[in-house]
C-alpha positions, 0 to 999 in steps of 0.5 A, a space after each residue: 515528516 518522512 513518507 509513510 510516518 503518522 497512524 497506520 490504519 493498513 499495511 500490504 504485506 503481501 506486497 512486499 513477498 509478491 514484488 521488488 519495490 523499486 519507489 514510494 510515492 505519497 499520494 493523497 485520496 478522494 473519499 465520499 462521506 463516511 469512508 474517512 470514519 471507517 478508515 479510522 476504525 480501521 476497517 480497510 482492507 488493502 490486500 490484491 488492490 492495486 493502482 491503474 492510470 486512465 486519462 492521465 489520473 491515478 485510480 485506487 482499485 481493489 481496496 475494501 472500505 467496509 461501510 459505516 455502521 451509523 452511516 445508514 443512506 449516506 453509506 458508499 460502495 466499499 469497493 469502488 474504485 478511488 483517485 489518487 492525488 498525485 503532482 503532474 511530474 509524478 503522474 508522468 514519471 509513472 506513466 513511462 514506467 508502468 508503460 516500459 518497463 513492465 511495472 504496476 503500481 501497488 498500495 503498500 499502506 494507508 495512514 493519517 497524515 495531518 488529519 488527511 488520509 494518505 497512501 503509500 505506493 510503491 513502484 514494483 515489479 514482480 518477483 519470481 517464485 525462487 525470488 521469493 524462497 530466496 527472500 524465505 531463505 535469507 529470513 530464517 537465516 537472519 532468524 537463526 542467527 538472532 536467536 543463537 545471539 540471544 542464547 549465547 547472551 544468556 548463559 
């Protein structure tokens, strides 16, 4: 199965109007208690959350689990931050990315995958505010261009 298949509970956008994505990893996350049943709910919000390296592991920060409403004690912090399950060789590869060449690490979508939740991150870099109105240019453009096809077939 591709990176990024099975039931999409949250998608970053954002990310994609804010940076080049260079690389996907699929990446497995620890959960505590209840945050799997809010997941399924759909209540998770991944916008400015993004992905840091501390002691050799990948942490998740800035995502928004919003707690369970049957979930009462057993309840977690919905912003706390989360450990990504990565392999070493990929571990490290970020490592030398993030440190060079100026990269960070941002959650593009979370879905079910086999019954486990699974996160999609994307090695990116920045974009530049005329990158970005480049990108808007090309969109309404493409846009335009659809639209003028659909017209003309109707006639």
């Amino acid at each position: 199965m591709p990176k990024g298949t099975g039931k999409v509970f949250a998608q970053n956008k954002k990310a994609y109007h804010d940076y080049f994505i260079e690389e996907t990893y699929e990446a497995g996350i620890v959960l505590q208690g209840t945050e799997i049943k809010s997941i399924r709910g759909g209540r998770i919000n991944l916008k400015d959350s993004y992905a840091q390296i501390k002691n050799g592991e990948v942490f998740l920060l800035g995502v928004h689990i919003s707690p369970y409403e049957q979930g009462n004690r057993f309840n977690h912090d919905p912003l706390r931050s989360r450990k990504l399950l990565l392999h070493r060789k990929e571990i490290n590869k970020l490592i030398g990315e993030t440190k060079v060449a100026g990269y960070s690490l941002v959650p593009l979508k979370m879905y079910l995958k086999d019954g486990f939740a699974k996160v999609l991150i994307g090695l990116a870099k920045g974009k530049k505010n005329y990158d970005k109105r480049e990108d808007l240019k090309n969109k309404e453009a493409k846009r335009e261009i659809e639209r003028a096809f659909r017209d003309r077939q109707k006639m």
